[in-house]
Each structure stands twice: as C-alpha cells, then as structure tokens.
N, C-alpha and C positions, 0 to 999 in steps of 0.2 A: 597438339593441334596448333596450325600457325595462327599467331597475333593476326586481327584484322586491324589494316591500317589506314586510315582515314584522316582528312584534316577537316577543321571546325570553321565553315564559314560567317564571322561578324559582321567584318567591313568587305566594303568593294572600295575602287577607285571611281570616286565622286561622279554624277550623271549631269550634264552642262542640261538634260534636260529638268530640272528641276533647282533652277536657280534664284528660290527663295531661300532654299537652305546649303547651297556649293556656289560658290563663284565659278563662271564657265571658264576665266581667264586662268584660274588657278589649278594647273593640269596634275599637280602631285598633292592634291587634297584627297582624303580616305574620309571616308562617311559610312554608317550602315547602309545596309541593304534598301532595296525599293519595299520590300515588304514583308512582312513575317514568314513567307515561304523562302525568301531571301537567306534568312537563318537554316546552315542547313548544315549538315554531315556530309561527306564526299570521301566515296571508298578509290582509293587509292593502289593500282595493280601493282607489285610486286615488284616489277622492274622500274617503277618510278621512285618506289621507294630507296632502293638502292642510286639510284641517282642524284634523290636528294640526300642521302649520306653521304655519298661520295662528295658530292658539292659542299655542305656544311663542312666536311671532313677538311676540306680546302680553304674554306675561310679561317678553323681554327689553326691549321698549320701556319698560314701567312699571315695570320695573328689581328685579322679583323672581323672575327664570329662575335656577336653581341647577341645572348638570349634574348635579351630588352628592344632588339632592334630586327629590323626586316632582313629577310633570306637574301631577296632580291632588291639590290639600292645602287642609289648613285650619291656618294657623298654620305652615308646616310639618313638618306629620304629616300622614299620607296620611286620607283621606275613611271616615270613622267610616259603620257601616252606617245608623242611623238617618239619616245626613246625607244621603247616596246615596238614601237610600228620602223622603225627604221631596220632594230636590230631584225626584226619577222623579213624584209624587202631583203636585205644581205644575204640570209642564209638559205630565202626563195631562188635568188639568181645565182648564189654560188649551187645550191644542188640542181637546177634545171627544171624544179617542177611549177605544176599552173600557181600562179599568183591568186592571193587570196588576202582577204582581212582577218582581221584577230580575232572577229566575233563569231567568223565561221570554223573554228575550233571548237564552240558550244555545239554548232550543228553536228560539225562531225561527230561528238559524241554521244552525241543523243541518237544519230546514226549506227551507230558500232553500238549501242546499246540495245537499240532495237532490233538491228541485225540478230545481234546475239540472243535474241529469246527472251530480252527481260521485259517484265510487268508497264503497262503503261504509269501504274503507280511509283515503281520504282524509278523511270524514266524522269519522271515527275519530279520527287522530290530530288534529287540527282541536283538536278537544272534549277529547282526552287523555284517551278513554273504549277501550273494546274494541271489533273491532267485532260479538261476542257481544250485549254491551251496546246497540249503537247496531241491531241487528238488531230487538229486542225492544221497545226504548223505541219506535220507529220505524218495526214493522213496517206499518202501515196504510198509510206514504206506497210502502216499498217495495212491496208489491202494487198500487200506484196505479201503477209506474212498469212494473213488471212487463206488466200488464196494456195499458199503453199501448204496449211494446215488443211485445208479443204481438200489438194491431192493427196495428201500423208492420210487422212481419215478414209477414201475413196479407197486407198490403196488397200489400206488393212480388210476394210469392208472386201473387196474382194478375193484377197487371201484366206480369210475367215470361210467365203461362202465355198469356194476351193476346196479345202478342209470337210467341209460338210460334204462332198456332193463325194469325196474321194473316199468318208468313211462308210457314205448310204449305199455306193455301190462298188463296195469293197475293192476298191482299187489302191495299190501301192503308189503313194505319192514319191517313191523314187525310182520306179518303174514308167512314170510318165512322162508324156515329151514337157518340154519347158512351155510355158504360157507367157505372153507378151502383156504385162502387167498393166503397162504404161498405153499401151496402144489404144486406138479409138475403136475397135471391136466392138460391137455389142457383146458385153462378157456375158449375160446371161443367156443368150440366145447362142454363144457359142456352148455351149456347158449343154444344155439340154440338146444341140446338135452330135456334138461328141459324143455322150455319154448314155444321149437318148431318156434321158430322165423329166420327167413335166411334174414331179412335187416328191419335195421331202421332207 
C-alpha cells in the first residue's frame, strides 16, 4: 500500500489583519494560524510529492538544503509576499493564462475538491475553515453537485422500473429497442403505452 503523504500545517505567513500580534510592515514574519482549525493535515497528490523531492533533491546537490531551515527562502528567510506575488505575475504572462492572486489557489482547491466528490467535511478541514463556512462560500458548486446526484438517482430509478416492467411482462431486455433515458418523456406513461401494462 502507498504511503499517504501530507504536510503539517503550524504556521502561516503573518495576517497585517491582526496587528496586535504581527507588524503589517513586516512581510516575512510566520505566526500561527488564525485558529485552531488553522492547525491542520493536508494530503498531498502524488505528483507534488515528487516535485517536492526533486526540488529538495536540488538544494542538497547545490549544497544549500538545511533541514532546520525553510524549503522555500530568500537568503534564508522564508518568501516575503511581494516576492510570492511577483514570482505568481511572471509565470502568469510567460504562460498566457487569466491573471489571478495567490489567494485564489485556496478557491481553486476547494474547487477541484468538490468537483471531485469529496465530503463537505473533508473539504473543510483541507482549508481549516468550517464546514458552515465552506457551505456558503461554495454553495453554487454544491447545488451543481446536488443537482447532478439528483439526475444520477432519477436515472437509476428509471432503469430499475425498466427491469421490473421487462421481467412482469416477460420481455428480453436485449430484444428491445433502446429507451432514451435522459429525455424529457414521460417515462412512465411511455412503459404503460408500449407495453400496455397499468400495475405491477
């Protein structure tokens, strides 16, 4: 079975919104998180993994990897926001696509997350948000999914009924013409026309 691999989120890079405990002016300060859901696991796919060996792989060849020290640095001090947001603008206009901020890399994932079938809970701790929070920010993709689970059940339902009507009246379900699953038909009012049947 493959290792699952994840990294352990402590600290963030300091929030100028809360500047009793970070200086705003000081843009490569690390602090904990905003909140206890802040502290969080983050599963890590497979092919990131490998890139971040390859990149470590890189620093110890050119002989400035420091366990004690950050992946990602300048000097070693960790990646100041203007630095981050400069490097993100560069490799925006060298490959052509729409421009964006750095914070919209959280959406994205939380996007691709949902896409993909996972738990609002899951989604949740991911992001180390609620999942109140992730209901709301996000409600539009859940009714996209809602809605598609609502055809996917619809469908089976009339597959199911299908099955039934083809064994009450002994019909070979590979003998029959195809049925238009998807279409707006009355399906049961076709079945009883076809097949002439009013209860089974």
């Amino acid at each position: 079975m493959q290792k699952k691999k994840y990294v352990y989120i402590n600290r963030n890079k300091a929030s100028d919104r809360d500047p009793e405990k970070y200086s705003a002016q000081d843009e490569r300060l690390i602090g904990p998180p905003k909140s206890e859901r802040g502290f969080r696991y983050i599963d890590l796919p497979s092919w990131l993994v490998e890139k971040l060996n390859a990149y470590k792989n890189e620093l110890i060849n050119n002989g400035t990897y420091d366990i004690n020290n950050y992946i990602f640095f300048n000097n070693k001090a960790p990646m100041g926001r203007d630095t981050i947001r400069k490097n993100l603008v560069k490799y925006i206009e060298k490959s052509g696509v729409k421009k964006i901020k750095v914070h919209e890399f959280r959406h994205s994932r939380a996007s691709m997350l949902i896409a993909s079938g996972c738990s609002m809970q899951y989604v949740a701790e991911q992001l180390g948000d609620t999942m109140e929070v992730i209901s709301r920010v996000y409600v539009h993709l859940w009714d996209q999914i809602r809605e598609e689970d609502r055809k996917k059940a619809n469908l089976q339902s009339k597959r199911e009924y299908l099955e039934k009507y083809h064994i009450y009246a002994n019909i070979d379900p590979n003998e029959d013409e195809p049925f238009d699953f998807d279409g707006d038909e009355d399906f049961f009012n076709y079945l009883i026309n076809k097949y002439e049947i009013y209860d089974f």
